[in-house]
C-alpha positions in Angstrom: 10.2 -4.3 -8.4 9.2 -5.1 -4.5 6.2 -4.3 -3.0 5.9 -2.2 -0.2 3.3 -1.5 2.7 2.9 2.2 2.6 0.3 3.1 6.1 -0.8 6.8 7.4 -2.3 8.2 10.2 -3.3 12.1 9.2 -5.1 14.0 12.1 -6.6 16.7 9.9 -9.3 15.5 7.5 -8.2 17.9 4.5 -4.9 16.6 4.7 -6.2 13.3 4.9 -8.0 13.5 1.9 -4.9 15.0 -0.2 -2.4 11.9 1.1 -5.4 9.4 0.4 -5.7 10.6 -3.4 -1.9 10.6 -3.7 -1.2 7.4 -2.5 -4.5 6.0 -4.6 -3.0 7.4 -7.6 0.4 5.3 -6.6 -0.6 2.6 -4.7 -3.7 -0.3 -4.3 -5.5 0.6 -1.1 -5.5 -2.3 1.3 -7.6 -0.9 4.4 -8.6 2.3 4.7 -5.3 3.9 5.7 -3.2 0.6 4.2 -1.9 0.6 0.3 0.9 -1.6 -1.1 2.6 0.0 -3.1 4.4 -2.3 -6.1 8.1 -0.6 -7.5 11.3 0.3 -7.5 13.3 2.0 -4.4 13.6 5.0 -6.5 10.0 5.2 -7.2 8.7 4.6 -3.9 11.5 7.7 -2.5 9.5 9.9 -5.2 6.0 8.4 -3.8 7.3 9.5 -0.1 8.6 13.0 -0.8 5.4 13.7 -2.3 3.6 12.7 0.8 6.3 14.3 3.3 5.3 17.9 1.2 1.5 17.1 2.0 2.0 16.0 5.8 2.5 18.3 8.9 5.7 16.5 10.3 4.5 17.2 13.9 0.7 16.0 13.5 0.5 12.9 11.3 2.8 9.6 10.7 3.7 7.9 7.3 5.2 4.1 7.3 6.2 2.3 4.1 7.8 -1.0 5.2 9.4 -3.4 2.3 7.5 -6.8 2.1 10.1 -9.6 1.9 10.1 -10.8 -1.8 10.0 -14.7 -0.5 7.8 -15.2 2.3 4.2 -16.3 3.7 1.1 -14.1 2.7 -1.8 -14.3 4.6 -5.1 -13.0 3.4 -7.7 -13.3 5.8 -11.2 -11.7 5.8 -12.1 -9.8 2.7 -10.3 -10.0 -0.2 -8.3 -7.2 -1.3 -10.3 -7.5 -5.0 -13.6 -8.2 -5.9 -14.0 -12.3 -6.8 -13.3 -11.9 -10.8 -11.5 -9.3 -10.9 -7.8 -9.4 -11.4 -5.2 -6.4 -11.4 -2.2 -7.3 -13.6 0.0 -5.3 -11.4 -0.6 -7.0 -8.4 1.3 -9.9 -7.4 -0.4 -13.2 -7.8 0.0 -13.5 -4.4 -2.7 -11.2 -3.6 -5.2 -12.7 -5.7 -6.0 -15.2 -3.7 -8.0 -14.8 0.0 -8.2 -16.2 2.4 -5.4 -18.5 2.2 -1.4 -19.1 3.2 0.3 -18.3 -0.2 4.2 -18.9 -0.4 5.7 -16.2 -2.7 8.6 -17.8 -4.4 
């Protein structure tokens, strides 16, 4: 599994909405137009056809960029969850704000 930053920007709002729900249903929203998306190449190809079919190819922009599986993690600002509340899915990495975390 590797984790993956999947980001949009969708100039119609309908649209918008649709890719937002898709990607919620796949993926942890981040920021408001920012998920990572935790799996396998194969399931993150599915995860992108489905938003290419949603997207008008000439208006909006989808990015999923593959987060190195050893490397620094910086969490500043808010974190990502709630304090108490942990997501088993999510790397442990993520769980904890506002500090450097080195992913082994």
């Amino acid at each position: 599994m590797t984790e993956y930053v999947i980001c949009y920007d969708i100039h119609c709002p309908r649209r918008l909405g649709r890719i937002h729900r898709t990607l919620k249903a796949q993926a942890m929203a981040l920021q408001y137009s920012v998920f990572l998306f935790n799996g396998t190449q194969v399931q993150l190809q599915r995860c992108l056809e489905q938003l290419e079919r949603l997207m008008d190819k000439q208006e909006d922009d989808i990015r999923a960029y593959p987060l190195p599986a050893r490397g620094l993690r910086w969490c500043l600002g808010q974190p990502v969850l709630p304090e108490g509340i942990y997501w088993s899915g999510l790397a442990q990495s993520w769980h904890r704000p506002h500090e450097t975390v080195n992913a082994a």
